[in-house]
MITOR-173125 format. One record per residue (C-alpha): x, y, z; chain. Coordinates in steps of 0.001 Angstrom, whole numbers, m for minus. Layout:
// residues N
xx=X; yy=Y; zz=Z; chaine=A
...
This chain:
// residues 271
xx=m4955; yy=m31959; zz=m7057; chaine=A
xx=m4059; yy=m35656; zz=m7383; chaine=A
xx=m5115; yy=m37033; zz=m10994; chaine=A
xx=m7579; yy=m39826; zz=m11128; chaine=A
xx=m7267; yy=m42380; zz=m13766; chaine=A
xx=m9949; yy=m44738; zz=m13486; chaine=A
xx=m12385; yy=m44965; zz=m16056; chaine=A
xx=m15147; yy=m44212; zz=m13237; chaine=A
xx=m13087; yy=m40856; zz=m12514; chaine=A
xx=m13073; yy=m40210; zz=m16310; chaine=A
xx=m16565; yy=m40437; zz=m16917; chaine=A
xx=m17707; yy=m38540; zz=m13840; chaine=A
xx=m15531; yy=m35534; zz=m15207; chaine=A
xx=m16949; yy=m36165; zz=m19124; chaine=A
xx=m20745; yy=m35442; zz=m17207; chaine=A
xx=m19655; yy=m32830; zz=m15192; chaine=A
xx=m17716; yy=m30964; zz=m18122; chaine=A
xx=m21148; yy=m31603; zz=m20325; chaine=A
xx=m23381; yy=m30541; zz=m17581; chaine=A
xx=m21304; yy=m26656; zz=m17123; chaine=A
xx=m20857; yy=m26685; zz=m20862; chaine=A
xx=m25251; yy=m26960; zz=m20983; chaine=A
xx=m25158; yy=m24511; zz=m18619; chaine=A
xx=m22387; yy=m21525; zz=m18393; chaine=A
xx=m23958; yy=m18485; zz=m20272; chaine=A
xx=m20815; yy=m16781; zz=m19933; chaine=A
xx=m17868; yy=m15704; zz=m17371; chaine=A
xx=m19859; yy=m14203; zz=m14762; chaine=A
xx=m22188; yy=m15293; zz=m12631; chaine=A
xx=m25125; yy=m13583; zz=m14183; chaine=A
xx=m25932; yy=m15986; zz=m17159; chaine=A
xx=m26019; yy=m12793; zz=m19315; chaine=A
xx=m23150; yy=m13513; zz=m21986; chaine=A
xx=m21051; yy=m10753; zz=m20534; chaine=A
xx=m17884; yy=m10980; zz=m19514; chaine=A
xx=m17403; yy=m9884; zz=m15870; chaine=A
xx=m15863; yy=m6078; zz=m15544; chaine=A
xx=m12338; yy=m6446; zz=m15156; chaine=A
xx=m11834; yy=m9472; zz=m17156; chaine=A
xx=m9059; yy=m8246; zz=m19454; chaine=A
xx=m6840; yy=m7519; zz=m16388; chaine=A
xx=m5970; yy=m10643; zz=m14793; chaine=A
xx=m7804; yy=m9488; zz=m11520; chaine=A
xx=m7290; yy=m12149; zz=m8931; chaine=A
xx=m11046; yy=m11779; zz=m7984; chaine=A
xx=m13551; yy=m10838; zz=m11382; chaine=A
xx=m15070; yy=m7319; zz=m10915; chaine=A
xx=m12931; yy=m7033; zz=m8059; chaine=A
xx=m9521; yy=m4905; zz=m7375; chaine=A
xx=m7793; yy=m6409; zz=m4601; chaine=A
xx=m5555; yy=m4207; zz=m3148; chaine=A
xx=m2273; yy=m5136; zz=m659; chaine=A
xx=m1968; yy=m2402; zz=1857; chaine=A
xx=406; yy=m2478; zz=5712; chaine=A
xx=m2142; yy=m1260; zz=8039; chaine=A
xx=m2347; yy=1473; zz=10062; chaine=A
xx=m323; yy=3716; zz=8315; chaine=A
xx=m2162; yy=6821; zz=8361; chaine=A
xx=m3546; yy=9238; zz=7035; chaine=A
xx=m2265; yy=6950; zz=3838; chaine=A
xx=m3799; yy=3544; zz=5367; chaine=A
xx=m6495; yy=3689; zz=8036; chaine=A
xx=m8868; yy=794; zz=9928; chaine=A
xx=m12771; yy=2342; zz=9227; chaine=A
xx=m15466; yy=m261; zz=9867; chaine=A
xx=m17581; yy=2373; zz=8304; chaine=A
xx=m16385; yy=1846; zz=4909; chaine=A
xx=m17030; yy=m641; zz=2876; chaine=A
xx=m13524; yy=m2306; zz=2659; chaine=A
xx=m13097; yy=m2122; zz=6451; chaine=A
xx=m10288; yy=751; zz=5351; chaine=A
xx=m9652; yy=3884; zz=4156; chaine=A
xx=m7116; yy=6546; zz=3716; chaine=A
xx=m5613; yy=8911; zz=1015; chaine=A
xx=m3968; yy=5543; zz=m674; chaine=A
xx=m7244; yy=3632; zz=m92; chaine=A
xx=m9710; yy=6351; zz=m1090; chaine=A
xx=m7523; yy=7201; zz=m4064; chaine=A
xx=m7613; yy=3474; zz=m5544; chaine=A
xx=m11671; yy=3250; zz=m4287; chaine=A
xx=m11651; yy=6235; zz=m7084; chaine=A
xx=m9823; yy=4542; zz=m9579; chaine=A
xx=m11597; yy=1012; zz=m9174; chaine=A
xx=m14901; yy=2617; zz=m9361; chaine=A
xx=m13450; yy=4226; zz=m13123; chaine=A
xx=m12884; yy=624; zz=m13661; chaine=A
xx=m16130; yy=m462; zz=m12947; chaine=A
xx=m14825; yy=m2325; zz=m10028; chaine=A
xx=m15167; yy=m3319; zz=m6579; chaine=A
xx=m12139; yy=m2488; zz=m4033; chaine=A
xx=m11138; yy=m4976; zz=m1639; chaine=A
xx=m7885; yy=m4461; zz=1066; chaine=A
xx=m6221; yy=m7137; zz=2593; chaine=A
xx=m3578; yy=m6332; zz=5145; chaine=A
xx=52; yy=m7635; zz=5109; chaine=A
xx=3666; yy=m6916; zz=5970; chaine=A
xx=5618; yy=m4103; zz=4561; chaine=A
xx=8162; yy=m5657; zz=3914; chaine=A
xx=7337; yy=m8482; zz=1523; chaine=A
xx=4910; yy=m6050; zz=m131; chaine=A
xx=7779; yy=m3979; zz=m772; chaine=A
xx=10462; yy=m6524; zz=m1983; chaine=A
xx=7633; yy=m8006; zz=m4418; chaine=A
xx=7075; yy=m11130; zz=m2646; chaine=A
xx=3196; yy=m10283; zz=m2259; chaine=A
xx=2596; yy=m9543; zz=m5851; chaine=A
xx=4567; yy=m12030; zz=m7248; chaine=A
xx=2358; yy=m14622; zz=m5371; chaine=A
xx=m853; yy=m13715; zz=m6718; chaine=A
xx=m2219; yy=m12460; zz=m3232; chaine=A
xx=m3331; yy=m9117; zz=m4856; chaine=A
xx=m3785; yy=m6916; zz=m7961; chaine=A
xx=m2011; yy=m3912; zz=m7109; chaine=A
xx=263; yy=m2851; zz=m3781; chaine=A
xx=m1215; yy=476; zz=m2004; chaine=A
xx=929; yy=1535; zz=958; chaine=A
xx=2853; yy=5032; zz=838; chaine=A
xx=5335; yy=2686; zz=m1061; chaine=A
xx=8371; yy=5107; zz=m2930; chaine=A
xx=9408; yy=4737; zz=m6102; chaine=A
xx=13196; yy=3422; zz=m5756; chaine=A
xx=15388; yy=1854; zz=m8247; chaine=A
xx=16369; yy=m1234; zz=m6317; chaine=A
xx=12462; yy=m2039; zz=m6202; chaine=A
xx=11425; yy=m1124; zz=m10154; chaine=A
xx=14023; yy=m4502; zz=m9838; chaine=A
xx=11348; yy=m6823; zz=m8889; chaine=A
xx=7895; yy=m4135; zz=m8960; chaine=A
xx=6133; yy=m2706; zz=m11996; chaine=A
xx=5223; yy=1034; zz=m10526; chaine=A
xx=2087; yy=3056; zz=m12002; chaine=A
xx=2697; yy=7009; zz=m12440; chaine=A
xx=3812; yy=8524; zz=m9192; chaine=A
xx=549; yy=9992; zz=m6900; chaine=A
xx=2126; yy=11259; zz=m3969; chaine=A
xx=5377; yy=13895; zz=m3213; chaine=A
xx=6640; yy=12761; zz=397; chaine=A
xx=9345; yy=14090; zz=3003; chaine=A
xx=11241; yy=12239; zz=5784; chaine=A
xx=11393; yy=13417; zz=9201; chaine=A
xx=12487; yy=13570; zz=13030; chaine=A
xx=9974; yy=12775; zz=15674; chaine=A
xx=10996; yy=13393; zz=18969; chaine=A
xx=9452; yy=13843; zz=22442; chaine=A
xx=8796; yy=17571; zz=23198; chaine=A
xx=11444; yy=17514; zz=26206; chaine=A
xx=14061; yy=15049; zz=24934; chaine=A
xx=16561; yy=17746; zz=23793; chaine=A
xx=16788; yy=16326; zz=20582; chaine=A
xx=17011; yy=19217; zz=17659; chaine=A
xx=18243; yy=17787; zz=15088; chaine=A
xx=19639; yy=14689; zz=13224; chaine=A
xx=23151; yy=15360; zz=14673; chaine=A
xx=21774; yy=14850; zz=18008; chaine=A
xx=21334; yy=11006; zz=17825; chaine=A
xx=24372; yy=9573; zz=18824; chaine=A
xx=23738; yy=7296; zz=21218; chaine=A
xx=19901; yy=7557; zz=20977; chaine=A
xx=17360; yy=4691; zz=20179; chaine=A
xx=15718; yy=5491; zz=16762; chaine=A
xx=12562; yy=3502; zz=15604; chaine=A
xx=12440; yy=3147; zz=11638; chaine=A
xx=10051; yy=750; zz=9722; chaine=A
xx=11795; yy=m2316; zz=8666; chaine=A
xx=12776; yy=m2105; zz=4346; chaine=A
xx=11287; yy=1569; zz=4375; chaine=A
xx=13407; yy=4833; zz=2725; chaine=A
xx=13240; yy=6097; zz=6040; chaine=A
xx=15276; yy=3279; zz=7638; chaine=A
xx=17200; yy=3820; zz=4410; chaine=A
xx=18154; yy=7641; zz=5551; chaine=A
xx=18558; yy=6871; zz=8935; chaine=A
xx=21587; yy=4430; zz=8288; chaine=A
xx=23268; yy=6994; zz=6103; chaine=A
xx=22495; yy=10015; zz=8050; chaine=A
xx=22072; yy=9276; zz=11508; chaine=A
xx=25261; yy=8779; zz=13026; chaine=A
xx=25926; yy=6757; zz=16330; chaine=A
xx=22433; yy=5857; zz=16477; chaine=A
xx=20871; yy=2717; zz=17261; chaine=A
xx=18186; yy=1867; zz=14882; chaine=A
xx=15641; yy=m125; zz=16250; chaine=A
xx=13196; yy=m1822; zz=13729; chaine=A
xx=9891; yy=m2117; zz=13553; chaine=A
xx=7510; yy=m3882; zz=11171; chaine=A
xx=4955; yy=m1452; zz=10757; chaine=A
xx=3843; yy=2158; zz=12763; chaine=A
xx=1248; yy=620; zz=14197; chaine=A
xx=4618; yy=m652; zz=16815; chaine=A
xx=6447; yy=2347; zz=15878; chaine=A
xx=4557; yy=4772; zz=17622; chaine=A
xx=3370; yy=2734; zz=20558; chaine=A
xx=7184; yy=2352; zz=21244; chaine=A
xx=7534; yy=5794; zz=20644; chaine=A
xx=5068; yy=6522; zz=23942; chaine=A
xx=6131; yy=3771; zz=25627; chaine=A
xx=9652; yy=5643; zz=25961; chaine=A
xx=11927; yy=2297; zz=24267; chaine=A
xx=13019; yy=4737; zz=21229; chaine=A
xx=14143; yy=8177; zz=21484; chaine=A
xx=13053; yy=9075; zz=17819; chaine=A
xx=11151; yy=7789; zz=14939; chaine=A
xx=12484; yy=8283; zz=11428; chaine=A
xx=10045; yy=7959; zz=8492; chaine=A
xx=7445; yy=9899; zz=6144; chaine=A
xx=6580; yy=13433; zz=7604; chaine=A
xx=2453; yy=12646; zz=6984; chaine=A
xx=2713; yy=9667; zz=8982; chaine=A
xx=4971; yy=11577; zz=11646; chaine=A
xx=2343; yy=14836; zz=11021; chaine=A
xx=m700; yy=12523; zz=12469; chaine=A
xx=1031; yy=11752; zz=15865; chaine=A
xx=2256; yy=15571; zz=16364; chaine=A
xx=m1237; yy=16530; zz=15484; chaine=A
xx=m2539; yy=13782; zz=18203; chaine=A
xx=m30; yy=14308; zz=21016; chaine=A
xx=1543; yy=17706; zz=22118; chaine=A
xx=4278; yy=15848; zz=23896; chaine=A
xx=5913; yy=15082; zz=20349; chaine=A
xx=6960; yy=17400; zz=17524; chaine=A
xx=8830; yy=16923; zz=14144; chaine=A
xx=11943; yy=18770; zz=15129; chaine=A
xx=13544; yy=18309; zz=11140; chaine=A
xx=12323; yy=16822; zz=7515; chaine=A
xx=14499; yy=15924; zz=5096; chaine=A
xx=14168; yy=16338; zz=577; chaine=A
xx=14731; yy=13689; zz=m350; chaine=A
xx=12957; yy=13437; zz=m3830; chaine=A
xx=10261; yy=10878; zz=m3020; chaine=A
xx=7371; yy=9888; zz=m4844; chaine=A
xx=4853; yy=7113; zz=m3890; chaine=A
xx=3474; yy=4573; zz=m6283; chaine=A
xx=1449; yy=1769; zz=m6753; chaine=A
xx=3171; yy=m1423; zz=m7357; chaine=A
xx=2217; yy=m4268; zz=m9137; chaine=A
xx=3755; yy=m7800; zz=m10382; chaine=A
xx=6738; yy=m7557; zz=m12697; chaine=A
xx=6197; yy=m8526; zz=m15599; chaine=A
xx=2436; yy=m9392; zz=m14925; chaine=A
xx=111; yy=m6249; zz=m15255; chaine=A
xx=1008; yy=m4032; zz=m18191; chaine=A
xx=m3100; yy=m3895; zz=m18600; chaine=A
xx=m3891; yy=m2939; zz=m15421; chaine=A
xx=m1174; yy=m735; zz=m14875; chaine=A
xx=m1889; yy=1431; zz=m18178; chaine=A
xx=m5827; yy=1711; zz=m16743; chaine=A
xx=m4838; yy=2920; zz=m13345; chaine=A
xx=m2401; yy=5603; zz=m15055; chaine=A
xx=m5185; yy=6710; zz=m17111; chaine=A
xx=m7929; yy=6709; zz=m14651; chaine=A
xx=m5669; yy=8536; zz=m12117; chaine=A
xx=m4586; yy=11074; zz=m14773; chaine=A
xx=m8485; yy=11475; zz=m15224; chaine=A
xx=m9028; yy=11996; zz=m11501; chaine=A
xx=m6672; yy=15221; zz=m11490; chaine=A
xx=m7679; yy=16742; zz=m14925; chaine=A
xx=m11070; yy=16634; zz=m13261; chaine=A
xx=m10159; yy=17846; zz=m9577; chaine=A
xx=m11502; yy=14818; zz=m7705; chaine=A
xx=m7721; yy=13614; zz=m6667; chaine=A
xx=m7355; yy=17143; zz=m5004; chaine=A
xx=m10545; yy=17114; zz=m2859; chaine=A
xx=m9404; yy=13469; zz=m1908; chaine=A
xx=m5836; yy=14894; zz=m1005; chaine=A
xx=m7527; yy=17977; zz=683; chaine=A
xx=m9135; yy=15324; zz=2762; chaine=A
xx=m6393; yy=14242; zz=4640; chaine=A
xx=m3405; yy=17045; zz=4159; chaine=A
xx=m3402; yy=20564; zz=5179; chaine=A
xx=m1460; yy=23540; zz=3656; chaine=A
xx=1163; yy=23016; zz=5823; chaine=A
């Protein structure tokens, strides 16, 4: 905004300041002296949770036109949960992995709270504020059902799709030996690579992998890997302390009263 700093400017913004001032009858848009829900959070939208989420990753981050966010998914029906404990609205917007994950997103003000199967590591708490921990998670092996692959050790040599700044891509440079690791911004070009025959193998979060076995006969999850991973939602360093003590309660108020377990029975099976 450039300043203006004749006395024509001045006056015009005197009116206009006395005319809202006559006006406002408080901070939302109702004229009823209430402040809008949400207010004491910082929400980059009033009465609104606006959630940064890599789409498709599912069954944690799905496209549905039939919901009212356009998405929805065990990550995105958990925070529709919490937002509505809030008294809020839930809005998605859908953008890189990567930049989520480094803290790039939140630091810019794009969203309120990162959503997407992200793990807890130490190298992110760096730049990320995490809420309490909502999801236990595996790696493991895709492979076609003919390739001949069995097993980690059976790489060398093989192409191996991993998501680009993901734990899996993490375990498959320390553990898969004389592979080439091929990266890939998302699984929405994972897995289309995957059929397409350029990679041999994907490495990454055994739900994720679970949905394509489940779709396809031609691929199974030959191995999965412990390695102590919990998801979490991420917010701005620094920025959220608020928000981030509401979502821990309201999410610690969704399992004492079973609602988080018919939302995870939703989209995960025993197995």
């Amino acid at each position: 905004m450039h300043r203006r700093t004749t006395f024509a400017g001045l006056a015009l913004v005197a009116t206009a300041t006395l005319a809202l001032a006559g006006c406002a009858g408080g901070s939302d848009d109702s004229g009823s002296g209430e402040p809008a829900a949400g207010d004491e959070y910082g929400l980059v939208e009033a009465g609104t949770l606006t959630v940064c989420s890599d789409v498709p990753y599912p069954p944690f981050e799905i496209e549905d036109p039939s919901s009212e966010s356009g998405y929805s998914g065990f990550d995105i029906d958990l925070l529709d949960a919490i937002a509505k404990k809030l008294d809020l609205k839930l809005s998605v917007q859908d953008v890189g992995f990567d930049a989520l994950q480094s803290g790039t997103t939140l630091a810019a003000g794009t969203c309120d709270v990162g959503a997407s199967a992200m793990t807890i590591t130490d190298e992110r708490k760096a730049n990320i504020d995490f809420a309490d921990p909502y999801y236990e998670s595996l790696q493991s092996l895709l492979v076609r059902t003919d390739s001949g692959i069995e097993s980690i050790d059976d790489l060398d040599g093989k192409a191996v799709g991993v998501q680009q700044g993901t734990t899996g891509e993490t375990y498959a440079t320390e553990n898969a030996t004389g592979a080439e690791l091929v990266q890939y911004p998302s699984d929405g070009e994972l897995w289309p690579a995957m059929q397409a025959g350029q990679i041999d193998a994907i490495l990454q979060d055994q739900p994720v992998n679970l949905e394509h076995e489940k779709a396809d006969s031609a691929y199974k999850i030959v191995e999965t890997y412990e390695t102590n991973e919990s998801y979490g939602f991420a917010f701005a360093k620094g920025e959220k302390g608020e928000l981030l003590d509401a979502v821990n309660k309201a999410l610690k108020e969704l399992r004492d009263s079973g609602e988080y377990q018919t939302i995870y029975d939703s989209y995960f099976t025993a197995n």
